[in-house]
PyMOL Python script that loads the backbone (N, CA, C, O; Angstrom):
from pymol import cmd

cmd.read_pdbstr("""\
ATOM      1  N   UNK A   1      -6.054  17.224   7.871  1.00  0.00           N
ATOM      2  CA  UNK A   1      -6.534  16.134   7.020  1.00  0.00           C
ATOM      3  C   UNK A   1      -7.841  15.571   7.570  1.00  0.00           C
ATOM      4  O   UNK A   1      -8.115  15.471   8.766  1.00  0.00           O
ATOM      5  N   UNK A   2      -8.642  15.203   6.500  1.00  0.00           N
ATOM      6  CA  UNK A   2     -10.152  14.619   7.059  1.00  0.00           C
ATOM      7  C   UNK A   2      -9.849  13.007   7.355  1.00  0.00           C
ATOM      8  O   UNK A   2      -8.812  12.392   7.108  1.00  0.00           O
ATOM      9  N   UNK A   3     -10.939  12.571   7.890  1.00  0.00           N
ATOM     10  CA  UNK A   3     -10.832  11.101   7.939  1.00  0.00           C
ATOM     11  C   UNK A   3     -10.799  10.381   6.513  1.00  0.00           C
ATOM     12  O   UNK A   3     -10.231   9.304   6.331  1.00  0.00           O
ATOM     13  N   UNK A   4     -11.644  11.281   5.271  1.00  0.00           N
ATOM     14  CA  UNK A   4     -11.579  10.524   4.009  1.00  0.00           C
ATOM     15  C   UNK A   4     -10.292  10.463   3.518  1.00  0.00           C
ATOM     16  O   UNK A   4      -9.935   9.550   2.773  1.00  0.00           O
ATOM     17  N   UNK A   5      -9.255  11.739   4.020  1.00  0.00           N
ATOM     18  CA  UNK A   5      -7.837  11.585   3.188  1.00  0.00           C
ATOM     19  C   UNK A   5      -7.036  11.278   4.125  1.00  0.00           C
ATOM     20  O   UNK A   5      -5.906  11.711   3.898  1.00  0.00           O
ATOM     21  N   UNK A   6      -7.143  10.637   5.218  1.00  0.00           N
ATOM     22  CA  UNK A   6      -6.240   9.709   5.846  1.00  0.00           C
ATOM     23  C   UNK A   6      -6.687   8.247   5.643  1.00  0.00           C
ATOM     24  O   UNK A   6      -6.028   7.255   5.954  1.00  0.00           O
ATOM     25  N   UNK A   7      -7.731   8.263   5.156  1.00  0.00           N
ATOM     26  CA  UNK A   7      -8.002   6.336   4.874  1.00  0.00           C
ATOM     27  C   UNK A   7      -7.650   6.752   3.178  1.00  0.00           C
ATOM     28  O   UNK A   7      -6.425   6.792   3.287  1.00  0.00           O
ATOM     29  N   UNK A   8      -7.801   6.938   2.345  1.00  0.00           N
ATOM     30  CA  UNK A   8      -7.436   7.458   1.289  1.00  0.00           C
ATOM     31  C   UNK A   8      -5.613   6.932   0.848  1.00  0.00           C
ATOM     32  O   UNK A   8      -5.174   6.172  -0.016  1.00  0.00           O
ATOM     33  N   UNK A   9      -4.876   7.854   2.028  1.00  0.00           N
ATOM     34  CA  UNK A   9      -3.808   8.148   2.012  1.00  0.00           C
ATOM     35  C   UNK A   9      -2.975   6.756   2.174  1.00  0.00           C
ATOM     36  O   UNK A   9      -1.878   6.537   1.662  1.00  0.00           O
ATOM     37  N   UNK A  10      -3.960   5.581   3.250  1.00  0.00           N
ATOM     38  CA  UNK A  10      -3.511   4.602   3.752  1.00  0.00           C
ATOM     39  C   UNK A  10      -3.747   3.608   3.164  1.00  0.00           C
ATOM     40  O   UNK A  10      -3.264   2.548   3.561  1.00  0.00           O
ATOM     41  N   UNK A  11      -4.624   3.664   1.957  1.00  0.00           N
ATOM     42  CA  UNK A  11      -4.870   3.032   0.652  1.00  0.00           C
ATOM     43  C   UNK A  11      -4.278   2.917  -0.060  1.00  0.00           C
ATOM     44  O   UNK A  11      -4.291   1.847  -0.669  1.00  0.00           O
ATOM     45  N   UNK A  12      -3.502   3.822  -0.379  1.00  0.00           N
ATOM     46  CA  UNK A  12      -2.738   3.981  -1.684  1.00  0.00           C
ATOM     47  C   UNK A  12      -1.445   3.455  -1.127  1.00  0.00           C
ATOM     48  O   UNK A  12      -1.014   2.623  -1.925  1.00  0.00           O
ATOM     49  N   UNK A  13      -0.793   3.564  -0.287  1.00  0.00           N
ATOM     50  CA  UNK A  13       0.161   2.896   0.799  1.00  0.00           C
ATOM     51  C   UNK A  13      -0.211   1.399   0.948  1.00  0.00           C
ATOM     52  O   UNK A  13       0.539   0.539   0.486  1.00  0.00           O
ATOM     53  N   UNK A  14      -1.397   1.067   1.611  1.00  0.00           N
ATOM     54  CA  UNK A  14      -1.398  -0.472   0.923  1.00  0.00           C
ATOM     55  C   UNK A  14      -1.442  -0.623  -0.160  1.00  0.00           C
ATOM     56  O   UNK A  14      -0.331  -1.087  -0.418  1.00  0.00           O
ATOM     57  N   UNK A  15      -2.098  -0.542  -1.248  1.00  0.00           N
ATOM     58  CA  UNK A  15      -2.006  -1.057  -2.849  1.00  0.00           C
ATOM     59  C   UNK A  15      -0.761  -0.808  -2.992  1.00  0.00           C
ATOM     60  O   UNK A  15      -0.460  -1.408  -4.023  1.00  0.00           O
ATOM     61  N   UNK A  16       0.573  -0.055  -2.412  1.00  0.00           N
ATOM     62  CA  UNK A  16       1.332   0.091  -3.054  1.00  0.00           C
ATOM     63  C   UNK A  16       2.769  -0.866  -2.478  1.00  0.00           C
ATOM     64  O   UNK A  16       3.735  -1.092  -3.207  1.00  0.00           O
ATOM     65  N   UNK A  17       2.689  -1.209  -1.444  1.00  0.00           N
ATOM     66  CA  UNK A  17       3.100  -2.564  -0.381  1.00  0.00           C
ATOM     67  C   UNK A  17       2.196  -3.733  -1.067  1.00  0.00           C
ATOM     68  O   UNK A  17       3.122  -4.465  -1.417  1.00  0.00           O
ATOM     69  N   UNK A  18       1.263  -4.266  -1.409  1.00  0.00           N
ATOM     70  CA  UNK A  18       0.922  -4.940  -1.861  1.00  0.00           C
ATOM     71  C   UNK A  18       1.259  -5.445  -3.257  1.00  0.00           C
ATOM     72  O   UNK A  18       1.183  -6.644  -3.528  1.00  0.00           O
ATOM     73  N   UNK A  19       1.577  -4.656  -4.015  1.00  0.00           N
ATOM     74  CA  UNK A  19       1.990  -4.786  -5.261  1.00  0.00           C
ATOM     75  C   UNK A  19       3.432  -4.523  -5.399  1.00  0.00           C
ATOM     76  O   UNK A  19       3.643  -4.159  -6.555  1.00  0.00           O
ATOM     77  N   UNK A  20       4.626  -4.558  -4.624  1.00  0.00           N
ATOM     78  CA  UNK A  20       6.035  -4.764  -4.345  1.00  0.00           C
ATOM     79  C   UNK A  20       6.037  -6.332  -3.824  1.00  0.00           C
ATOM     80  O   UNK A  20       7.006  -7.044  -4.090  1.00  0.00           O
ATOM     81  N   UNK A  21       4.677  -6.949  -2.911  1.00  0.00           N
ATOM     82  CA  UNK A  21       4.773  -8.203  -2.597  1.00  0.00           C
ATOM     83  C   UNK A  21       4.307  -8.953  -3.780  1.00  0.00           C
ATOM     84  O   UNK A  21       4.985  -9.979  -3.819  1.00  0.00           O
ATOM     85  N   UNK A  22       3.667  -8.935  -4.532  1.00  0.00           N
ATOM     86  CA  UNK A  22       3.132  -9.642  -6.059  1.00  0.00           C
ATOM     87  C   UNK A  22       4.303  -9.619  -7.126  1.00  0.00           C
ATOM     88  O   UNK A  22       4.460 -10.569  -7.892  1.00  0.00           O
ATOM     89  N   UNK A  23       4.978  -8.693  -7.145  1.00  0.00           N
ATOM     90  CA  UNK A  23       6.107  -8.422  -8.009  1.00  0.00           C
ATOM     91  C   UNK A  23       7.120  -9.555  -7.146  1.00  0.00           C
ATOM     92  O   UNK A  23       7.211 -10.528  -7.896  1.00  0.00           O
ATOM     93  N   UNK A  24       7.724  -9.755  -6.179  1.00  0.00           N
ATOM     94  CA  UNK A  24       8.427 -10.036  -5.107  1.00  0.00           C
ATOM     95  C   UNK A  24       8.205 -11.712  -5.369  1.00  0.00           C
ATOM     96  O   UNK A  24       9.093 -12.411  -5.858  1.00  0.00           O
ATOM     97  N   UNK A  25       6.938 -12.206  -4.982  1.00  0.00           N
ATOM     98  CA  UNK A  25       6.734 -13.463  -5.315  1.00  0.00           C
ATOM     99  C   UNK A  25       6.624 -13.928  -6.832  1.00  0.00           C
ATOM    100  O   UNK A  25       7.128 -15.024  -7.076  1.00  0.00           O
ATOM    101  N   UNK A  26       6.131 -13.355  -7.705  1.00  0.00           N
ATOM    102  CA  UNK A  26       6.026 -14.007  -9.192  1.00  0.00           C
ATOM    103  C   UNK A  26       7.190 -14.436  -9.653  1.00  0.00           C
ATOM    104  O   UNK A  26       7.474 -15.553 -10.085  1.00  0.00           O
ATOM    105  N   UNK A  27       8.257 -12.907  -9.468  1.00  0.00           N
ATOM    106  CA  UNK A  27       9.655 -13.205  -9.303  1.00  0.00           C
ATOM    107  C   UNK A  27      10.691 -14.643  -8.444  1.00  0.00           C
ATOM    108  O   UNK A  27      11.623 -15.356  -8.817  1.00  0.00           O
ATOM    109  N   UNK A  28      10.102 -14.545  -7.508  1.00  0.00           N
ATOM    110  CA  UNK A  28      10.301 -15.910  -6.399  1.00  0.00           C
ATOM    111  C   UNK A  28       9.975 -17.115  -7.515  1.00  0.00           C
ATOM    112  O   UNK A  28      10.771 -18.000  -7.825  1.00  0.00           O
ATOM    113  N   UNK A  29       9.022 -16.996  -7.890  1.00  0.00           N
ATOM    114  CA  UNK A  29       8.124 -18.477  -8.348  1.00  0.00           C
ATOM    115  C   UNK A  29       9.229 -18.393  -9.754  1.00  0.00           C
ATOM    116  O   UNK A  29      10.110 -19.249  -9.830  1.00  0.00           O
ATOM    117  N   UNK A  30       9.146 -17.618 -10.533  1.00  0.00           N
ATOM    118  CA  UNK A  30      10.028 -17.673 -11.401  1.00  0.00           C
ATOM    119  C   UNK A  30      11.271 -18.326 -11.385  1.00  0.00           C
ATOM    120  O   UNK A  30      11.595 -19.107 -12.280  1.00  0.00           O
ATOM    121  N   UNK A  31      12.026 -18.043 -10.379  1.00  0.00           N
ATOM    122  CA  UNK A  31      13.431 -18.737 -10.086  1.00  0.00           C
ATOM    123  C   UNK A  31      13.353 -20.256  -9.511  1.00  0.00           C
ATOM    124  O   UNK A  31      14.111 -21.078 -10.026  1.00  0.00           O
ATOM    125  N   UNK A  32      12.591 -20.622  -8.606  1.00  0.00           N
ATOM    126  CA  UNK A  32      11.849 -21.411  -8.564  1.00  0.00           C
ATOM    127  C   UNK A  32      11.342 -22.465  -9.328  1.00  0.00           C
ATOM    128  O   UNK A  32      11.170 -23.617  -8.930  1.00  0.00           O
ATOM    129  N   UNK A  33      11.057 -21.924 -10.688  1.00  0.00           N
ATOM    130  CA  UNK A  33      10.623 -22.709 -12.011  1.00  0.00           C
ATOM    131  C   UNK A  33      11.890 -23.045 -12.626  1.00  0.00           C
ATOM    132  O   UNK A  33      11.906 -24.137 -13.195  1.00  0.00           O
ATOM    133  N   UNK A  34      13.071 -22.291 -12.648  1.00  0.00           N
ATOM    134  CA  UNK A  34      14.030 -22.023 -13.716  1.00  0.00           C
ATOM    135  C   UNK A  34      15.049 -23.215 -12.759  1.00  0.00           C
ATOM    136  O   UNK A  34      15.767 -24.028 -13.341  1.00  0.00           O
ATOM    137  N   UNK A  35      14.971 -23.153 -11.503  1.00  0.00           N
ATOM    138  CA  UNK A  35      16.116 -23.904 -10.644  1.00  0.00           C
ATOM    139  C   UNK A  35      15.241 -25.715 -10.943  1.00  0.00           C
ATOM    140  O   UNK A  35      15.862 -26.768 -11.086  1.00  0.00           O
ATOM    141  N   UNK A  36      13.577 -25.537 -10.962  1.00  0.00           N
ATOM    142  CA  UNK A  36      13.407 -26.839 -11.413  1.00  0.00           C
ATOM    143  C   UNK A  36      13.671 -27.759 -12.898  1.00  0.00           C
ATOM    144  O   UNK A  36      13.917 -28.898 -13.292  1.00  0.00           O
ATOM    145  N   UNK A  37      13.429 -26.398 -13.368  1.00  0.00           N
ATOM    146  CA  UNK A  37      14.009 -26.975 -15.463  1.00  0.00           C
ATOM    147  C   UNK A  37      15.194 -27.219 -15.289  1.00  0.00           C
ATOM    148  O   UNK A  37      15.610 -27.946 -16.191  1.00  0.00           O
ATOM    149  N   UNK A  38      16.056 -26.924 -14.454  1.00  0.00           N
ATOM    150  CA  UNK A  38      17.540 -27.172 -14.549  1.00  0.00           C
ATOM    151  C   UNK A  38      17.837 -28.885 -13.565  1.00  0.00           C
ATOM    152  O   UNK A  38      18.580 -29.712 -14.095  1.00  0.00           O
ATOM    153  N   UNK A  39      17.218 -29.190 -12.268  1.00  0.00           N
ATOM    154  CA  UNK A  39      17.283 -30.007 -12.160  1.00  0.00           C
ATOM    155  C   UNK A  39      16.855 -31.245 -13.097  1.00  0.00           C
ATOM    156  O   UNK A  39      17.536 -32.251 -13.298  1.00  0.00           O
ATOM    157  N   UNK A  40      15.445 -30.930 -13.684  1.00  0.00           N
ATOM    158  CA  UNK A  40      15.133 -31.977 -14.557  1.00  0.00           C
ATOM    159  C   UNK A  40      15.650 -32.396 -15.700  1.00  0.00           C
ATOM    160  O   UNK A  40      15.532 -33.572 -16.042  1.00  0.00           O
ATOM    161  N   UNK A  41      16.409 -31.321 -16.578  1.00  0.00           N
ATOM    162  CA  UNK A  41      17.341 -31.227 -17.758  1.00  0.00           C
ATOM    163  C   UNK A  41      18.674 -32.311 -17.264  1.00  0.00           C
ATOM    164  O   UNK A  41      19.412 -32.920 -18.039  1.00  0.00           O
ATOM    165  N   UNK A  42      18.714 -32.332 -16.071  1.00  0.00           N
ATOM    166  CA  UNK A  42      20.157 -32.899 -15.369  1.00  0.00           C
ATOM    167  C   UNK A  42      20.150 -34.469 -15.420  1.00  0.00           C
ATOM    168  O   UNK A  42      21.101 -35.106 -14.966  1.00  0.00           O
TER     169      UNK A  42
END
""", "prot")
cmd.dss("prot")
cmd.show_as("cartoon", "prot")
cmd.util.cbc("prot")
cmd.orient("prot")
């Protein structure tokens, strides 16, 4: 492997850890929102 397809390789590996953490939190914030509509409804 060259140096371009090991930084390449380690790219696509971050963008792809990175975007399991964006999914991960929106989700978070979501429940988050839903546990506050429920306190305030109360």
């Amino acid at each position: 492997m060259t140096i371009d397809e090991e930084n390449l390789k380690f790219l696509k590996e971050s963008k792809e850890d990175i975007k399991e953490e964006v999914e991960v939190s929106i989700i978070g914030n979501y429940e988050a929102l839903a546990a506050l509509e429920k306190i305030i409804m109360l």
